[in-house]
TIVEXMI-638704 format. One record per residue (C-alpha): x, y, z. Coordinates in pm, whole numbers, padded with zeros to 5 digits, always signed. Layout:
REM residues N
XYZ...
END
This chain:
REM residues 356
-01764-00283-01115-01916-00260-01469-01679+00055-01544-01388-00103-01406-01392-00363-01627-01474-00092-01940-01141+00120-01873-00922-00234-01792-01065-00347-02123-00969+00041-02329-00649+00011-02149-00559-00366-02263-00645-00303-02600-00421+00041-02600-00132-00145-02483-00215-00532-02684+00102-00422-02961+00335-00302-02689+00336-00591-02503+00311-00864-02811+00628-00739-02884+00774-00735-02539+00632-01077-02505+00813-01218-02793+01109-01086-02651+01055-01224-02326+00976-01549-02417+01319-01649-02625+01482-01548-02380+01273-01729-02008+01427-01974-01821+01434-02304-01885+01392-02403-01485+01105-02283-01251+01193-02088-00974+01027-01862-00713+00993-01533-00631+00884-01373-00280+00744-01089-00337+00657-00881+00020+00316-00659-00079+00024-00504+00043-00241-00720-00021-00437-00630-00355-00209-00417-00477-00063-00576-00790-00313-00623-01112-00287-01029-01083-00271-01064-01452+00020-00900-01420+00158-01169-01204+00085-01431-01428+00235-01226-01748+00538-01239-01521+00564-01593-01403+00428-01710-01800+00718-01522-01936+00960-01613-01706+00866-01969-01622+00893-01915-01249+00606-01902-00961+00603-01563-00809+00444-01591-00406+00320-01326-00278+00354-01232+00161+00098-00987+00268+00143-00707+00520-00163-00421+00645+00086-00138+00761+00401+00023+00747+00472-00140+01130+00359-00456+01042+00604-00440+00755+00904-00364+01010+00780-00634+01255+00781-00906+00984+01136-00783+00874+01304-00746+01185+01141-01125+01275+01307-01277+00960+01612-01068+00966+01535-00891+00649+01569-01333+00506+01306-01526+00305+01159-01235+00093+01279-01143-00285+01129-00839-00356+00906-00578-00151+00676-00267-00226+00777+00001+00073+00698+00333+00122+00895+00621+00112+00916+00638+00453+00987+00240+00498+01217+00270+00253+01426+00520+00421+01427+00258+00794+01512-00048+00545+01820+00149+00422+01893+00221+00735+01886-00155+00820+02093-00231+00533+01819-00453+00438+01782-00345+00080+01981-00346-00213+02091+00000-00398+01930-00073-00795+02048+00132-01067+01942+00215-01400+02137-00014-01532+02051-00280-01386+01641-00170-01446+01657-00001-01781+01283+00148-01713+01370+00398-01467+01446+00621-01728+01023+00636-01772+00999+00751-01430+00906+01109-01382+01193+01293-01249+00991+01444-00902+00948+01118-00850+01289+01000-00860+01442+01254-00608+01198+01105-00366+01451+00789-00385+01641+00745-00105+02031+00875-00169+01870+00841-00563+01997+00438-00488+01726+00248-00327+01371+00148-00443+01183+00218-00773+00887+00440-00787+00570+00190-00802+00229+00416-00762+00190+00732-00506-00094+00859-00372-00289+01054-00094-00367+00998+00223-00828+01083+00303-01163+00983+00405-01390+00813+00232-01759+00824+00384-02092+00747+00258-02305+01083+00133-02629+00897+00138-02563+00780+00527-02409+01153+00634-02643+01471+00643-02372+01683+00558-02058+01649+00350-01680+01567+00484-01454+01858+00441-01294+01835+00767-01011+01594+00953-01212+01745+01256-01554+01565+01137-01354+01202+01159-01189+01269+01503-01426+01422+01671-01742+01267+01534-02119+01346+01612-02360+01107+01780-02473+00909+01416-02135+00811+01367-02026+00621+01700-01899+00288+01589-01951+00367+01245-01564+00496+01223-01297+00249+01078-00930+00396+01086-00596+00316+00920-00397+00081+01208-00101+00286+01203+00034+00553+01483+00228+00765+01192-00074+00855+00967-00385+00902+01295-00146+01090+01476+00006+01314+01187-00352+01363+01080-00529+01378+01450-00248+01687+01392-00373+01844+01083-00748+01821+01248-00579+02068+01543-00425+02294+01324-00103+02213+01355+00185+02081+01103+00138+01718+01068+00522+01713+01084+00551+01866+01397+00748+01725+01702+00673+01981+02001+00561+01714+02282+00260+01970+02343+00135+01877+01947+00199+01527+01993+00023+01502+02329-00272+01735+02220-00302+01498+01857-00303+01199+02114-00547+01328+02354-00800+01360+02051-00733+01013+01937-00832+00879+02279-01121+01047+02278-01213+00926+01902-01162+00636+02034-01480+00502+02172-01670+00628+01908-01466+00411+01641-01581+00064+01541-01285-00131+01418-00893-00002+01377-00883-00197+01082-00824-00093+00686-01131-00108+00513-01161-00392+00323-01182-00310-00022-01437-00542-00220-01811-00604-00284-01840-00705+00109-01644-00409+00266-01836-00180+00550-01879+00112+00393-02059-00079+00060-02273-00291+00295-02330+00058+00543-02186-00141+00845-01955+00170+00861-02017+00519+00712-01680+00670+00756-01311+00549+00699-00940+00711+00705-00827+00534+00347-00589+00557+00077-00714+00754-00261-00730+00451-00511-00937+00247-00266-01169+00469-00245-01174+00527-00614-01231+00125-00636-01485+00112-00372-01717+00393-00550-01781+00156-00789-01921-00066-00565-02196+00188-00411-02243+00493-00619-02310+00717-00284-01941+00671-00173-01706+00970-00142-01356+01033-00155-01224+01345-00002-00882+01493+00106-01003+01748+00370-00916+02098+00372-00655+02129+00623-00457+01892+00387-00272+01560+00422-00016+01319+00363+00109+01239+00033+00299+00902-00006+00492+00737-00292+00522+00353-00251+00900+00213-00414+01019-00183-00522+01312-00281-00354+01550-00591-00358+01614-00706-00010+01982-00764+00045+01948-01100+00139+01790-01259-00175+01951-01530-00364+01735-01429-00680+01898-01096-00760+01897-01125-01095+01500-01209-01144+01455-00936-00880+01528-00698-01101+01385-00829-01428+01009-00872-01228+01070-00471-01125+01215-00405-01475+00942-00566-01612+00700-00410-01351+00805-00047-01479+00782-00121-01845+00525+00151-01930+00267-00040-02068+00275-00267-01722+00255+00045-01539-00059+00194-01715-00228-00141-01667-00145-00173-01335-00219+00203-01261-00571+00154-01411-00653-00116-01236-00580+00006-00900-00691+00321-00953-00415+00461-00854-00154+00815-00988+00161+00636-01147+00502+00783-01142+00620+00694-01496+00588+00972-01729+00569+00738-02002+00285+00535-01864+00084+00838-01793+00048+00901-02192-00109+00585-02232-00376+00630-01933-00755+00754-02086-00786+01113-02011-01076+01052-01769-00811+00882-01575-00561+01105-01546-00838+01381-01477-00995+01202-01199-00919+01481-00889-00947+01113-00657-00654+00958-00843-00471+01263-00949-00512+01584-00647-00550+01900-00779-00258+02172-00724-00482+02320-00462-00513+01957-00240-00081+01943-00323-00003+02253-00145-00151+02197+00172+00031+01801+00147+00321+01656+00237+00527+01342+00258+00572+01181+00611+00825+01276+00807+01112+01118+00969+01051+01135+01380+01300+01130+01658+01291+00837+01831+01150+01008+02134+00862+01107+01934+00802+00748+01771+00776+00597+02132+00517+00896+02211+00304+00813+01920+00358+00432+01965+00249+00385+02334-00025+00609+02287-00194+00425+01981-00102+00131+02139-00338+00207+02431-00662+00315+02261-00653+00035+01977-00660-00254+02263
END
């Protein structure tokens, strides 16, 4: 926790001119009235300073709504009719089913005058180049305790089909896309692939993981969470968390295994239904001013897409293998695909029956 706080303190004091200036900007120009913003997020996954930068600048209350998965994300939208939420943090993938929805609004660079930081790989990840604005990407790994484990994770194949020490010592991500596509890799096969033989192979080794795993929950990520306290000595995790929880217990390991994995990019997005458009854009405008970015980046722990951000990141950060995968770990990784509906149901009825 210690070095945490060191690198949030080096990065503050890199950006403290930046953002005196774009304070004093900000200020003369905030709204007289209070208002609210609804802001749809995984929880923990916004530097909370941040937030109150925001709502200090702006003179409004910003509220965040907390989701655990890309389904859960869907359920609560198609529940509310895509009404009652300002702004939301989706990933690539969800941002592709929202458009489809014609829940979110296209944003362009006019209208957030920071895209132009973003990196430009980055960018063509946007869906038509219209919707969302890059936010953080990652990887998709395990994260397992190397005091606990007599040998080291380099293998999908060690978390799905587990030996005897680790029964109910697993905790998995509680979504179908990610264990199936991965239950995949651990088969040798494409983690993309739709031949109903994959999928039903990939879901016949999830049942039998099943047993053996002790919660199909995310891993909490704090002083308490399993794998600090040992309750578990295994989890399927995303890269930053387990970059956070390290510093927690010094024994913990992240790894992407060797058969590869999924790479994700998560996006801001204005849902089409808001009736605070305009402050929509100025929190993601303000959200992707580089210096914001860095600090929220660092804090995390997790790779930013703005190239301008990343020259204001220590070096240590941005040569962290965790945060940022070597060319090696990229090759073998790829985004999520899109699935035929068929397939979806597949993957859904299946996970639905081994995480009740």
């Amino acid at each position: 926790m210690f070095a945490r706080e060191i690198l949030r303190l080096l990065v503050a004091l890199m950006f403290v001119s930046i953002t005196m200036r774009s304070e004093a900007a900000a200020d003369a120009a905030a709204p007289a009235m209070a208002r609210e913003l609804v802001f749809l997020n995984w929880s923990d996954y916004v530097d909370p300073e941040l937030i109150h930068e925001f709502e200090r600048r702006n003179g409004v209350r910003v509220r965040q709504v907390y989701y655990e998965t890309d389904e859960l994300l869907t359920d609560m939208l198609v529940e509310a009719n895509g009404i009652g939420f300002d702004v939301v943090v989706a990933s690539d993938t969800s941002l592709r089913a929202l458009s489809r929805f014609g829940w979110i609004e296209p944003i362009s660079e006019k209208a957030v005058p920071n895209l132009r930081h973003m990196d430009p790989r980055w960018l063509s990840s946007r869906v038509e180049n219209t919707f969302g604005v890059p936010y953080l990407w990652g990887t998709v790994g395990i994260a397992y305790r190397a005091d606990l484990l007599q040998r080291p994770i380099t293998s999908w194949r060690q978390l799905y089909s587990p030996t005897a020490d680790l029964h109910g010592r697993i905790l998995m991500i509680q979504d179908s896309r990610e264990v199936i596509g991965m239950a995949l890799k651990a088969l040798g096969r494409h983690a993309d692939s739709n031949d109903p033989q994959d999928i039903a192979d990939a879901a016949e080794l999830v049942r039998a993981q099943a047993p053996h795993v002790g919660a199909w929950s995310y891993v909490s990520v704090n002083e308490d969470s399993a794998l600090v306290t040992g309750e578990a000595w295994i989890a399927m995790i995303y890269n930053g968390d387990a970059v956070t929880l390290r510093e927690y217990h010094p024994d913990i390991r992240y790894v992407v295994p060797e058969e590869g994995s999924y790479l994700w990019m998560d996006n801001l997005a204005i849902l089409r239904a808001t009736k605070n458009k305009a402050l929509a854009l100025r929190f993601i405008d303000f959200m992707s001013e580089p210096a914001n970015a860095a600090r929220n980046a660092a804090y995390l722990h997790f790779a930013t897409p703005n190239r301008s951000a990343e020259r204001l990141l220590p070096a240590e950060f941005l040569a962290d293998p965790a945060i940022y995968p070597p060319k090696a770990v990229l090759e073998h990784s790829g985004f999520m695909p899109d699935r035929p509906p068929k397939v979806l149901r597949m993957i859904n009825t299946v996970f639905s029956e081994v995480t009740q």
